[in-house]
Biopython code that builds the backbone (N, CA, C, O; Angstrom):
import numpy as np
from Bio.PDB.StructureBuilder import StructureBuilder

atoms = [
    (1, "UNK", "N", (26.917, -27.265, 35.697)),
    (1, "UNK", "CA", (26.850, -28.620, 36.200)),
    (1, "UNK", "C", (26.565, -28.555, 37.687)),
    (1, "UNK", "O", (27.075, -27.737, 38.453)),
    (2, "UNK", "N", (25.530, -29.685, 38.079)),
    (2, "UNK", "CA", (25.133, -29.313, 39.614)),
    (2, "UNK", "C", (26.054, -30.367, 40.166)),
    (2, "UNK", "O", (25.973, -31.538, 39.796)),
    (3, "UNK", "N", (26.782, -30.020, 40.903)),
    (3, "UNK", "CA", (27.536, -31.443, 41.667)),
    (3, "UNK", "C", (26.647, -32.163, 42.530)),
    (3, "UNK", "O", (26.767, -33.358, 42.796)),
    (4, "UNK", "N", (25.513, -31.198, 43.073)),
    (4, "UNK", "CA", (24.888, -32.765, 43.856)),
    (4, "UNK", "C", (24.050, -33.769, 42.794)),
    (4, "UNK", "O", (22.988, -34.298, 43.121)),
    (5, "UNK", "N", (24.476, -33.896, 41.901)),
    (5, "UNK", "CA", (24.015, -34.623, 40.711)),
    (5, "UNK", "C", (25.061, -35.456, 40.077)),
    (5, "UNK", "O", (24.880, -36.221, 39.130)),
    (6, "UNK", "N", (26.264, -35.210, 40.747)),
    (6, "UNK", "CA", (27.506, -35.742, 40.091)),
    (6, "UNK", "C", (27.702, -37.250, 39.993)),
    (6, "UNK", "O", (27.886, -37.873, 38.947)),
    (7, "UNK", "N", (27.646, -37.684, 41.060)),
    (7, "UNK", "CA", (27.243, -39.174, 41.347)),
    (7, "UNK", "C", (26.398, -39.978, 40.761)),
    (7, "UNK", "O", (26.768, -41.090, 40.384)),
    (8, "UNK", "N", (25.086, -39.526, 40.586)),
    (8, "UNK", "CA", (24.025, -40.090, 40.101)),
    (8, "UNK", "C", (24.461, -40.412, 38.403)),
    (8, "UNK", "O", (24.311, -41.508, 37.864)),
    (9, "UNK", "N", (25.085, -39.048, 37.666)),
    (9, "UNK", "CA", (24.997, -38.732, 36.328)),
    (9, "UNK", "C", (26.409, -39.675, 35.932)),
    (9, "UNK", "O", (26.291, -40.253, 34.851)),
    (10, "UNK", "N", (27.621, -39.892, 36.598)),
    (10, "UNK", "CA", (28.530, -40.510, 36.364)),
    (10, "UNK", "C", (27.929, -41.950, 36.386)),
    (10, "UNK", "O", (28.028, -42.777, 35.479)),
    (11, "UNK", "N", (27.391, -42.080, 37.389)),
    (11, "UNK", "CA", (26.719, -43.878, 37.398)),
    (11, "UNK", "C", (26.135, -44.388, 36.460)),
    (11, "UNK", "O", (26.193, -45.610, 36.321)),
    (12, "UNK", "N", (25.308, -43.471, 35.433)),
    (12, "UNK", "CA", (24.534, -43.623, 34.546)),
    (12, "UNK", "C", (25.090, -42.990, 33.254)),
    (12, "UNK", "O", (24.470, -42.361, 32.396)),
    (13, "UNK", "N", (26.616, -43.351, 33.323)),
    (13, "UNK", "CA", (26.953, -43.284, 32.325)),
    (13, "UNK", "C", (27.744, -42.138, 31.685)),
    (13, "UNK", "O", (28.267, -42.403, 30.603)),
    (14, "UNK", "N", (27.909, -40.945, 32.166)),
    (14, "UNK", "CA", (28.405, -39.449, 32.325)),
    (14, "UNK", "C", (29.587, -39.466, 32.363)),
    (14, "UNK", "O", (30.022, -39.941, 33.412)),
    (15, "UNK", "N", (30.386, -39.117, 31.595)),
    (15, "UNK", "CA", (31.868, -39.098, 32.147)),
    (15, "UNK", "C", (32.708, -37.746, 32.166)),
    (15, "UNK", "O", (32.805, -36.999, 31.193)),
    (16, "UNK", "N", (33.166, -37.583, 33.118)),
    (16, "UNK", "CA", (33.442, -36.384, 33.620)),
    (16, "UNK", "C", (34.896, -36.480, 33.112)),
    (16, "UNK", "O", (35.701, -37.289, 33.573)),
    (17, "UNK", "N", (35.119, -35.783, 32.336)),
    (17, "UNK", "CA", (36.450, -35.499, 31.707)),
    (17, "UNK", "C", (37.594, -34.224, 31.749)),
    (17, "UNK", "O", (38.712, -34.132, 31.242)),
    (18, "UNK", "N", (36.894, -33.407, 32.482)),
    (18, "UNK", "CA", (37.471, -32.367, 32.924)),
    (18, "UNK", "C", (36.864, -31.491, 33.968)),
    (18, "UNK", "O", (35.748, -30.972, 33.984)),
    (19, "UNK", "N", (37.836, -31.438, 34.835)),
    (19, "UNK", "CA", (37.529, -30.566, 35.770)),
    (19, "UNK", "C", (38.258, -29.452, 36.582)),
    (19, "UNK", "O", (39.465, -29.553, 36.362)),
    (20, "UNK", "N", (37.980, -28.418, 37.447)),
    (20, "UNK", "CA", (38.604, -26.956, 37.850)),
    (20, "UNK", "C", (39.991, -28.136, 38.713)),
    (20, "UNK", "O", (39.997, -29.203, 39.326)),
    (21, "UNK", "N", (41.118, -26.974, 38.198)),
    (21, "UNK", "CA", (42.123, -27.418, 39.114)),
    (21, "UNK", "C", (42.318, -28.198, 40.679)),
    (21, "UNK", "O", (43.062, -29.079, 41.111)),
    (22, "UNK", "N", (41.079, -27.246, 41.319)),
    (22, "UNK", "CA", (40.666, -27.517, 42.607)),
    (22, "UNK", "C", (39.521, -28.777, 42.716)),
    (22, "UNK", "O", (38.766, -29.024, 43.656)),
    (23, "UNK", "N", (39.649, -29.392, 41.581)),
    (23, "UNK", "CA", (38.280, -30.607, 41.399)),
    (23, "UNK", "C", (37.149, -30.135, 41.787)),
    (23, "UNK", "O", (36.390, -31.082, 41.990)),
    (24, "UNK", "N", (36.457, -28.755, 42.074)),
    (24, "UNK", "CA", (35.148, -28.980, 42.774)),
    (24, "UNK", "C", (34.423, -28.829, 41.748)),
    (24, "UNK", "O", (33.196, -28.908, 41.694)),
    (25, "UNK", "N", (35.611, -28.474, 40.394)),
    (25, "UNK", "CA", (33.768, -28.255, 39.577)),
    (25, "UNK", "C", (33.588, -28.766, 38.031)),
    (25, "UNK", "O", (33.961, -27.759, 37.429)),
    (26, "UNK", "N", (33.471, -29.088, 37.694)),
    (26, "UNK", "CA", (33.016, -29.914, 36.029)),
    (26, "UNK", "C", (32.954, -28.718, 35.281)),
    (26, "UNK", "O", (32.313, -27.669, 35.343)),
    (27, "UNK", "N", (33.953, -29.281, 34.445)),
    (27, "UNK", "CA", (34.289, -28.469, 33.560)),
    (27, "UNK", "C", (33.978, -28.695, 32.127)),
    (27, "UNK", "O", (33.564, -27.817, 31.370)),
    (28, "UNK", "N", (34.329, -30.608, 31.632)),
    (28, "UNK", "CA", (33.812, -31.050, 30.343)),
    (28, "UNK", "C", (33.318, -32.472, 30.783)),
    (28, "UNK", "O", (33.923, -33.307, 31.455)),
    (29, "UNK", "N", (32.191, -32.529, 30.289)),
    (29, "UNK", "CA", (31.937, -34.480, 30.221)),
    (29, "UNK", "C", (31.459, -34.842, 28.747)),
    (29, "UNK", "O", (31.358, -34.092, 27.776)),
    (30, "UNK", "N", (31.214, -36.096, 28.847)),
    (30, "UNK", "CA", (31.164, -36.756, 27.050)),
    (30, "UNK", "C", (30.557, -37.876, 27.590)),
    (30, "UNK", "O", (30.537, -38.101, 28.800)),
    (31, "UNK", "N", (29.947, -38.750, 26.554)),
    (31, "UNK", "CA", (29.233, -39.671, 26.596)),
    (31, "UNK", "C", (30.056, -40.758, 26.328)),
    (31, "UNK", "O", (31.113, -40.405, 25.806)),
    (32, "UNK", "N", (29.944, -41.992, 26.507)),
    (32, "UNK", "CA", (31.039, -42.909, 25.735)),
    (32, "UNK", "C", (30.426, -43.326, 24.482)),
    (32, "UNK", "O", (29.215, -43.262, 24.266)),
    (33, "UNK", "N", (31.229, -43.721, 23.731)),
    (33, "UNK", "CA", (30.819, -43.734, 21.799)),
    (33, "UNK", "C", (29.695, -44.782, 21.761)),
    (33, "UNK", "O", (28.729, -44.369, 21.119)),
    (34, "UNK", "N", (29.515, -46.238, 22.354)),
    (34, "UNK", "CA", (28.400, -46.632, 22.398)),
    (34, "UNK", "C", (27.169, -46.156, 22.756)),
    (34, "UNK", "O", (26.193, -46.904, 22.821)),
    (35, "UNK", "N", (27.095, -44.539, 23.087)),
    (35, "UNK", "CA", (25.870, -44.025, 23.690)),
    (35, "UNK", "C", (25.628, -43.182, 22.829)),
    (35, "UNK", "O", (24.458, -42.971, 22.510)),
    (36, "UNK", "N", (26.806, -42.406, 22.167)),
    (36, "UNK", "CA", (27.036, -41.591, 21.025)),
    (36, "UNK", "C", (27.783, -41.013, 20.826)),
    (36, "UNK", "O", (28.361, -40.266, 21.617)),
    (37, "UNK", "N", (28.069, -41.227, 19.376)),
    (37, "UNK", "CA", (29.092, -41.505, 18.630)),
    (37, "UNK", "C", (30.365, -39.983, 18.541)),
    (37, "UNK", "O", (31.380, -39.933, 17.846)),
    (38, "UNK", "N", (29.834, -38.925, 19.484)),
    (38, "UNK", "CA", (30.578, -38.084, 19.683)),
    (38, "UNK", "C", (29.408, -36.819, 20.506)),
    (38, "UNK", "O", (28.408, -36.242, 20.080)),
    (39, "UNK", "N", (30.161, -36.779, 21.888)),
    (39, "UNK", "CA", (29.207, -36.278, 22.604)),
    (39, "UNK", "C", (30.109, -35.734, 23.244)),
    (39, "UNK", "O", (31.010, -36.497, 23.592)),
    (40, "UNK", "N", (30.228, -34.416, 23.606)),
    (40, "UNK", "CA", (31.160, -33.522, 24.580)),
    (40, "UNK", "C", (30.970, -32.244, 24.778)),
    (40, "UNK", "O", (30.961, -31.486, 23.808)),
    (41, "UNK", "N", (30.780, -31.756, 26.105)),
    (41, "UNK", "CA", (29.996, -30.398, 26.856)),
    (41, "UNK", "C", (30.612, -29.880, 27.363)),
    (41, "UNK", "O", (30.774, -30.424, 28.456)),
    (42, "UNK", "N", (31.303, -28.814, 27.242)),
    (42, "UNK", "CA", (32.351, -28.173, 27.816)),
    (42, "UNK", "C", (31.744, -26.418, 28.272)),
    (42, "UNK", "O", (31.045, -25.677, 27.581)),
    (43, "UNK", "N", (32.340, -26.152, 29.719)),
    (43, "UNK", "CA", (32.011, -25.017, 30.039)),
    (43, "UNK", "C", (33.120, -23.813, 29.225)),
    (43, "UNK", "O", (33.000, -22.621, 28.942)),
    (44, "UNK", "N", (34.050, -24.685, 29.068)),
    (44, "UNK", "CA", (35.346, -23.747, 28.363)),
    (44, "UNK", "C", (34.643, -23.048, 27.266)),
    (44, "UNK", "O", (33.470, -23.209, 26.928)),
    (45, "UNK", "N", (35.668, -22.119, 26.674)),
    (45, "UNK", "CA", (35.585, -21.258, 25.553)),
    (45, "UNK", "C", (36.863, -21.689, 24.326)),
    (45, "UNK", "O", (37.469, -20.768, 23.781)),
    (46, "UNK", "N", (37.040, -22.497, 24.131)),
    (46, "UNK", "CA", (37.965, -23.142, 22.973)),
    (46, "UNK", "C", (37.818, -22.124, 21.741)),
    (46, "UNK", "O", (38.848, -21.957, 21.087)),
    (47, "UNK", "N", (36.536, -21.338, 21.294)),
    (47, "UNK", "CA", (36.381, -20.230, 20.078)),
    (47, "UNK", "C", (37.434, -18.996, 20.003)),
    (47, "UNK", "O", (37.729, -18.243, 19.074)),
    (48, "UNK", "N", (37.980, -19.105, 21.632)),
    (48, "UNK", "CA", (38.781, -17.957, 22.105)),
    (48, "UNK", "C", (39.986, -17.861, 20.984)),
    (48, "UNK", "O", (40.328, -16.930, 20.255)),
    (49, "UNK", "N", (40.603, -19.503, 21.180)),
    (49, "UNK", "CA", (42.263, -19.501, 21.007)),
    (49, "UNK", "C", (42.294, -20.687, 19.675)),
    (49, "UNK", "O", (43.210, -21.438, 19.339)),
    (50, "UNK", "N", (40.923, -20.515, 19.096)),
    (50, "UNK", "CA", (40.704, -21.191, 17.636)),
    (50, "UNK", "C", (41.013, -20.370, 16.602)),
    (50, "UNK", "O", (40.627, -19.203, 16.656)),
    (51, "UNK", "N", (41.789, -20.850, 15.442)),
    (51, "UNK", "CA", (42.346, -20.030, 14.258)),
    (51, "UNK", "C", (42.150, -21.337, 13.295)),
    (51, "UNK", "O", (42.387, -22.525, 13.512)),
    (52, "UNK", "N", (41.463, -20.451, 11.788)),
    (52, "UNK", "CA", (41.296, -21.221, 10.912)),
    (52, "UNK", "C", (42.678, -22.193, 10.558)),
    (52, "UNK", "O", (42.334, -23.270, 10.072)),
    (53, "UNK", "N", (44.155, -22.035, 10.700)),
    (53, "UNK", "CA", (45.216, -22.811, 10.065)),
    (53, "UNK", "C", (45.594, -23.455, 11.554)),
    (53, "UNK", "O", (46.630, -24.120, 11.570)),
    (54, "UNK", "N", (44.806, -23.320, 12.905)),
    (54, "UNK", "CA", (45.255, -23.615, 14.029)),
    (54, "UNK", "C", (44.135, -23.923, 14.989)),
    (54, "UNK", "O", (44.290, -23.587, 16.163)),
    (55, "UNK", "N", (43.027, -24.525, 14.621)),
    (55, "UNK", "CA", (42.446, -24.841, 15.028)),
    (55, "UNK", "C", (42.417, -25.530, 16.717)),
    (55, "UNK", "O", (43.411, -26.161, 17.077)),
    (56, "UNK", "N", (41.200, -25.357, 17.715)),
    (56, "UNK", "CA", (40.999, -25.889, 18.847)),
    (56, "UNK", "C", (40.945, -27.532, 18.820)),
    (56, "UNK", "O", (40.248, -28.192, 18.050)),
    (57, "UNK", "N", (41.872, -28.073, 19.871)),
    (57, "UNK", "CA", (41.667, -29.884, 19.584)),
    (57, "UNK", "C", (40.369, -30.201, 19.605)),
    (57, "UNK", "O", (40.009, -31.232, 19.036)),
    (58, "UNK", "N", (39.011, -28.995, 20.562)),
    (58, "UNK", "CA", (37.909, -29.447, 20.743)),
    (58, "UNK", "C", (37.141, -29.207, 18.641)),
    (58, "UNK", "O", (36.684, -30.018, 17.836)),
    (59, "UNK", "N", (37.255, -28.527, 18.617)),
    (59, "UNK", "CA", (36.819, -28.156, 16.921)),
    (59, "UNK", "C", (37.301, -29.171, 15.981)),
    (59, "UNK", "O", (36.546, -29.621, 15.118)),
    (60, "UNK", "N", (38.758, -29.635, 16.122)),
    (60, "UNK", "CA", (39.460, -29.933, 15.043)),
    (60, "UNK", "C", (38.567, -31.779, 15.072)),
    (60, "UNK", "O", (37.918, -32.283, 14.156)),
    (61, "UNK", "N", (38.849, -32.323, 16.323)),
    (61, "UNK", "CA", (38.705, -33.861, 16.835)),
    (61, "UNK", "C", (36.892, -33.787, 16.503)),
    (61, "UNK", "O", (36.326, -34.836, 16.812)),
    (62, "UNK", "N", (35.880, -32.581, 15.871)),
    (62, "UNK", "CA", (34.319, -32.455, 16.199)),
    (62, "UNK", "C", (34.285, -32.364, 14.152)),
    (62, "UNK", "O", (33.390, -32.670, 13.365)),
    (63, "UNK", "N", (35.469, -31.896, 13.958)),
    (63, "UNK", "CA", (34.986, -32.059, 12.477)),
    (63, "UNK", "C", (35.552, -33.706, 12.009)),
    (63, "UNK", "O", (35.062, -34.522, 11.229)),
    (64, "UNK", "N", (36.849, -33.755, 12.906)),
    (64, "UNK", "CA", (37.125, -35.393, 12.315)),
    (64, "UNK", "C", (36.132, -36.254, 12.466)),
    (64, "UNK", "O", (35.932, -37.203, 11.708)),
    (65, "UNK", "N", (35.284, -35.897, 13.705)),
    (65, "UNK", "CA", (34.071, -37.022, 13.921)),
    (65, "UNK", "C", (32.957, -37.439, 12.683)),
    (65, "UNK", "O", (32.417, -38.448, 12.230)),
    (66, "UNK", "N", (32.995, -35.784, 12.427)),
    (66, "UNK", "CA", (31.824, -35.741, 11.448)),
    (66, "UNK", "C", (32.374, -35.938, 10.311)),
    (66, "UNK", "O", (31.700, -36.504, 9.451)),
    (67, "UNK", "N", (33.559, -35.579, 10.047)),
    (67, "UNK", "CA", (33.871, -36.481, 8.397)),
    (67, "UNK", "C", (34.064, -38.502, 8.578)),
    (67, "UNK", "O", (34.359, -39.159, 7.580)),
    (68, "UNK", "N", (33.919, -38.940, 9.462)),
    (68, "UNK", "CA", (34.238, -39.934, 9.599)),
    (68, "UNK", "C", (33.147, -40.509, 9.828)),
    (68, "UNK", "O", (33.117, -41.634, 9.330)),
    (69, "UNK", "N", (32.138, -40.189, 10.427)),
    (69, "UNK", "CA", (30.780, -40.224, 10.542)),
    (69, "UNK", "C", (29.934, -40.176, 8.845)),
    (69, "UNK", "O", (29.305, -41.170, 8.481)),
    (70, "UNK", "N", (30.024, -38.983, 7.980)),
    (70, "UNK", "CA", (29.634, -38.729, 6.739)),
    (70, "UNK", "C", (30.343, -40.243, 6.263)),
    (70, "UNK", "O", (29.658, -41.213, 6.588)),
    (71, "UNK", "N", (31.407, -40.501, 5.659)),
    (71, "UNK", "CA", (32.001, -41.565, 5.051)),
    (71, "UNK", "C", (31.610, -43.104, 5.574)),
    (71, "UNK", "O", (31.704, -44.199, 5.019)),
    (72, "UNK", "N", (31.280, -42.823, 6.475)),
    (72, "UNK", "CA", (30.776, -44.320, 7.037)),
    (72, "UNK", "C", (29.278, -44.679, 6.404)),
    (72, "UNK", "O", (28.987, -45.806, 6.003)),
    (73, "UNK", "N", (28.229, -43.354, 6.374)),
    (73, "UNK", "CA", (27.299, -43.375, 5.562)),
    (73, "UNK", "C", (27.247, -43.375, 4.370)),
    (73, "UNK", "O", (26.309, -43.813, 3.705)),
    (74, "UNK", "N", (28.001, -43.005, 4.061)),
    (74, "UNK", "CA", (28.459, -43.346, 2.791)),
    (74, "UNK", "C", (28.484, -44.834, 1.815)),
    (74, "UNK", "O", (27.758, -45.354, 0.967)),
    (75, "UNK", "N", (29.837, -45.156, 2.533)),
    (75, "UNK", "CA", (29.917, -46.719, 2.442)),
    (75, "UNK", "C", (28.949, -47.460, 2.427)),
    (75, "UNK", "O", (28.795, -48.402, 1.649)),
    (76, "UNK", "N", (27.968, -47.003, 3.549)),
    (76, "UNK", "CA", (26.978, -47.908, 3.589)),
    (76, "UNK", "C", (25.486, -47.153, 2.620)),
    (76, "UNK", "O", (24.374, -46.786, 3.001)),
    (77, "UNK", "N", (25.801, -47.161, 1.978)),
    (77, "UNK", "CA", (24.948, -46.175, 0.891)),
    (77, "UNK", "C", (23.821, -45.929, 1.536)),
    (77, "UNK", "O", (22.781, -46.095, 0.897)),
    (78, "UNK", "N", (23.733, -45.468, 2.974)),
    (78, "UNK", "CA", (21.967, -45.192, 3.558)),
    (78, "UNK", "C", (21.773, -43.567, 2.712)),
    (78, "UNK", "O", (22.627, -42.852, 2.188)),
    (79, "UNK", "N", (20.277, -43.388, 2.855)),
    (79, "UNK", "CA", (19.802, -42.456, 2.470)),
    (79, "UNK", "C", (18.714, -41.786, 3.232)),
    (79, "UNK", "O", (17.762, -42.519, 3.499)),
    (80, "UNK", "N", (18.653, -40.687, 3.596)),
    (80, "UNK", "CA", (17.562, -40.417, 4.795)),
    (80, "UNK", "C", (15.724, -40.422, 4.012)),
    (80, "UNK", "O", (15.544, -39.831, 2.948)),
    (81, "UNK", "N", (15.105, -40.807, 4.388)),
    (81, "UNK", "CA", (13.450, -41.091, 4.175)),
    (81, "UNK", "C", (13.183, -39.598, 4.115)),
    (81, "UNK", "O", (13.713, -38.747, 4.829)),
    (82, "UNK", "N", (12.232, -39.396, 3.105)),
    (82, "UNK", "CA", (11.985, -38.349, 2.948)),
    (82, "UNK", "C", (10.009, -38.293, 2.687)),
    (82, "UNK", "O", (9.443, -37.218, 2.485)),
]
sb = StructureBuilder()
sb.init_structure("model")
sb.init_model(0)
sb.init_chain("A")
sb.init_seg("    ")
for serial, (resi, resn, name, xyz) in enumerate(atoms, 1):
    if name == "N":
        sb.init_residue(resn, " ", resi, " ")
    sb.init_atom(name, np.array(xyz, "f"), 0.0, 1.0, " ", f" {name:<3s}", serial, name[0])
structure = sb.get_structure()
């Protein structure tokens, strides 16, 4: 993440959701759900301290999206064009 870009990218919507103890440096941002529907960039390594019965909140909260996401299509019986 370039910080002299920080300003610009937050204004337009960027949300900076995590950052180094010392604030100088971006660590995770995400989009807000009206922009899309699950968007989050993280410099971390969450794969580190992920276990299949103990999963990372970043993994665990990325599959809830997507099962909740699948079922919504669902409901709405769309079907992709082929």
């Amino acid at each position: 993440f370039n910080n002299a870009y920080r300003k610009q990218l937050s204004e337009a919507g960027l949300v900076i959701s995590g950052v180094s103890p010392d604030e100088r440096l971006v660590e995770m941002v995400e989009l807000p759900k009206d922009v899309h529907p699950w968007f989050v960039a993280s410099q971390a390594h969450p794969e580190f301290k992920s276990r299949p019965t103990s999963p990372a909140p970043l993994f665990r909260e990325f599959a809830r999206a997507a099962i909740a996401h699948h079922e919504e299509i669902d409901r709405h019986d769309v079907r992709p064009v082929r």
